[in-house]
C-alpha positions in Angstrom: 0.0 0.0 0.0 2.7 2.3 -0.5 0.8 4.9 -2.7 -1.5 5.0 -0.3 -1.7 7.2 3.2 -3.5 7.6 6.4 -3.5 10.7 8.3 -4.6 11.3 11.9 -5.5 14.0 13.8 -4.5 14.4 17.6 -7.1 15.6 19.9 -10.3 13.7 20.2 -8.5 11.3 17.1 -5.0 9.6 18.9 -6.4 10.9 22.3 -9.5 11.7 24.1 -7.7 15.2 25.2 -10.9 17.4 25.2 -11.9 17.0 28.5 -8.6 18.2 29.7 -8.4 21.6 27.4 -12.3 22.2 28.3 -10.8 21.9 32.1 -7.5 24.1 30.9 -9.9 26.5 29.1 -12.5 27.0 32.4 -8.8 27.4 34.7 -8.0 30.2 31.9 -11.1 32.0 31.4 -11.8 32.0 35.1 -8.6 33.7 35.6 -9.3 36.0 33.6 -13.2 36.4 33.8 -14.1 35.4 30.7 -17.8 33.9 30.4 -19.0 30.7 28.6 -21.1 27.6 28.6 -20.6 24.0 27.7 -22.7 24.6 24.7 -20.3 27.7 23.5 -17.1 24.9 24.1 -18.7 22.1 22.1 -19.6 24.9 19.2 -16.1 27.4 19.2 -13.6 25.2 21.1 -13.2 21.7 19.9 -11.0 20.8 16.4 -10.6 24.9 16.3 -7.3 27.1 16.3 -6.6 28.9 19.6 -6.5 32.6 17.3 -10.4 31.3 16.6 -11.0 30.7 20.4 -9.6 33.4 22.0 -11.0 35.3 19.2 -14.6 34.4 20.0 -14.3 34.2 23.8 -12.7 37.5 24.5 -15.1 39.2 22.2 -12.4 41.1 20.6 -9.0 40.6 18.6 -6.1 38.8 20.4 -3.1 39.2 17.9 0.6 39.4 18.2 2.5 39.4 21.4 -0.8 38.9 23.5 -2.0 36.2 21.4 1.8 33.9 22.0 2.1 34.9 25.9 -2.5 33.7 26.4 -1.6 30.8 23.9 1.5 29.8 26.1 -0.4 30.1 29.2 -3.3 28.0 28.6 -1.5 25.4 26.1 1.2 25.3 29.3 -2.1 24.7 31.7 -3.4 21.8 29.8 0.0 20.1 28.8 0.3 20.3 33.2 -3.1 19.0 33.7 -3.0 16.0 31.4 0.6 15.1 31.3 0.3 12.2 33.8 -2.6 11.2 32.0 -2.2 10.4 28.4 -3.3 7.4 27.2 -4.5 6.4 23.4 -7.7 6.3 22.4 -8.9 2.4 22.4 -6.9 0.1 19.5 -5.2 3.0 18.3 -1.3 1.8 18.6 -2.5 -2.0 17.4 -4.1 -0.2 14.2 -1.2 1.7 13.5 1.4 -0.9 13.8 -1.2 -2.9 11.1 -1.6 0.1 8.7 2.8 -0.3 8.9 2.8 -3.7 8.7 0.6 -3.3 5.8 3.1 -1.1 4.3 0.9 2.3 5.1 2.6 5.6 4.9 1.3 7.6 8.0 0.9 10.7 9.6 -0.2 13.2 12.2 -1.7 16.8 11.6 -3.3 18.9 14.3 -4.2 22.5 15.1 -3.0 21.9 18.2 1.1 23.5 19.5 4.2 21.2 18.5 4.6 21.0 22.1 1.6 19.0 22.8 1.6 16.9 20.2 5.4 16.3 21.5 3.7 15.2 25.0 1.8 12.9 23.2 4.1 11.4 20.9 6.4 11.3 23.8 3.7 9.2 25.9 2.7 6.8 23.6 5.6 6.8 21.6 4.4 6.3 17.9 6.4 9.2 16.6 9.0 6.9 14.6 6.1 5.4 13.3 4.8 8.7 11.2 6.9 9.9 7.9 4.6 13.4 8.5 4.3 15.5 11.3 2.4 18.5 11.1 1.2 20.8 14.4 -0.1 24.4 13.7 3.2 26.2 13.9 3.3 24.3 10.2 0.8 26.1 8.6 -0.4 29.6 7.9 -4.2 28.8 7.6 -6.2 26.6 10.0 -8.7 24.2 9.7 -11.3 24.5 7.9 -8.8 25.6 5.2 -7.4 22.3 3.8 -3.6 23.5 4.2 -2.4 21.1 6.8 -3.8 17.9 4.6 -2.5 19.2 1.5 0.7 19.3 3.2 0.7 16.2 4.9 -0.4 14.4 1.3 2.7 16.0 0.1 5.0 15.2 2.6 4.0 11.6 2.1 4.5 11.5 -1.4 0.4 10.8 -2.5 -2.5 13.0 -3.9 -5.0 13.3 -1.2 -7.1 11.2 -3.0 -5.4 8.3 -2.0 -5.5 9.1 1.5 -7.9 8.3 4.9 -7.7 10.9 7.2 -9.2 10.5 10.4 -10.9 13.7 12.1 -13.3 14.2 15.5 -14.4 17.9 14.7 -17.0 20.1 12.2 -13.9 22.3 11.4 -11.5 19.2 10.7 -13.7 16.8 8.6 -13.9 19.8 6.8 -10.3 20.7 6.2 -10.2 16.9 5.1 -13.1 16.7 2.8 -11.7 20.2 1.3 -8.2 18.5 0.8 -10.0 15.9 -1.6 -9.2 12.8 0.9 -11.7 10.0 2.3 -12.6 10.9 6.0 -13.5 8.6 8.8 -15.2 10.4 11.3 -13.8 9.7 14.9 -16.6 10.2 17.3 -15.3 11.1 20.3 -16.3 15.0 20.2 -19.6 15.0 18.4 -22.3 12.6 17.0 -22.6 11.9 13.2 -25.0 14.6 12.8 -22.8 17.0 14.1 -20.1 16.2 11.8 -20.3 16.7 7.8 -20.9 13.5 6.1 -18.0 11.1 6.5 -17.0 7.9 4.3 -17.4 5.4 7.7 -17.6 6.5 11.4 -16.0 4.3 14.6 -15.8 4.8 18.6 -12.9 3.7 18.1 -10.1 1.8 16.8 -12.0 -1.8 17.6 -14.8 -0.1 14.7 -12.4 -0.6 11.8 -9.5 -2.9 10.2 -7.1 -2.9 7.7 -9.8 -4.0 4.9 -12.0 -1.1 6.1 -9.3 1.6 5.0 -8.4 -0.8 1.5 -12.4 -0.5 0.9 -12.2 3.1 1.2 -9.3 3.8 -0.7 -10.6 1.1 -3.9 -13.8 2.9 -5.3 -12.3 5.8 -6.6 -9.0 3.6 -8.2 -11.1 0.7 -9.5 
């Protein structure tokens, strides 16, 4: 299968991470007296860029200097909160050591800092396993734009076409169907109807196999 790739996402994807920033985010906003409901997390927080969600919750443009010392400060909260607590989502190192024993080129793009996805990678120790890393210090436009899959595809070596990305979020199915590439939505986050309409759905990684991803991939190659 080596003209073929599969492309993860981190949070909500490789780990369930989003109770942690929703707990990192209430720390932060508290401090700072920022209001907001459950509702306004699920809708503005979950698969978006932190310029979008301090953005929204502030209720006024954070840009520049402010933007890196907030973004620090509540990326440094949840990496403290959750660091003696990552864990994969279930199956997800026994499916990746098949999509590599399957001969699978592989790789990881979030909108979340290098530095978290570093914590992770560190944890669970996959990083050798993925020929493209991608965090959102590698792109200049954030989910929903397609940039980070277009890259990833590239870095790989195949059109996104002939690639499965997996994706928890509205924004980051998006950014995968807008890159051209079969999506398998990871619902961890949000229900089916909350996400646009995905090739195949799982829980997780006990939901799909190695023929699952050669099924998607064959239609639009046969």
């Amino acid at each position: 299968m080596d003209n073929y790739a599969v492309i993860f996402d981190m949070d909500g994807v490789i780990a369930h991470t989003n109770p942690y920033h929703t707990e990192a985010f209430k720390q932060f906003f508290d401090k700072y007296r920022v209001p907001y409901t459950e509702q306004e997390f699920e809708d503005h927080m979950y698969g978006k860029h932190n310029s979008y969600i301090m953005n929204y919750f502030f209720k006024r443009v954070i840009e520049g200097d402010e933007f890196i010392r907030l973004e620090q400060e509540k990326e440094g909260l949840f990496r403290e909160i959750y660091k003696t607590q990552v864990k994969p989502i279930d199956g997800f190192l026994t499916f990746l050591a098949a999509l590599k024993a399957e001969g699978f080129r592989t790789g990881v793009a979030t909108s979340a800092p290098r530095a978290n996805l570093d914590l992770i990678m560190d944890g669970l120790g996959f990083e050798f396993q993925m020929e493209s890393i991608l965090a959102s210090e590698d792109v200049t436009a954030h989910k929903p734009d397609p940039e980070i899959y277009l890259k990833s595809a590239s870095n790989l070596g195949v059109s996104p076409a002939n690639c499965v990305i997996f994706e928890d979020s509205f924004s980051g199915v998006s950014a995968a169907i807008n890159a051209g590439a079969n999506v398998v939505g990871v619902l961890t986050s949000h229900t089916k109807e909350q996400l646009p309409p995905c090739r195949y759905y799982i829980s997780d990684y006990h939901d799909i196999s190695i023929d699952h991803i050669k099924q998607l991939l064959t239609p639009r190659h046969a």
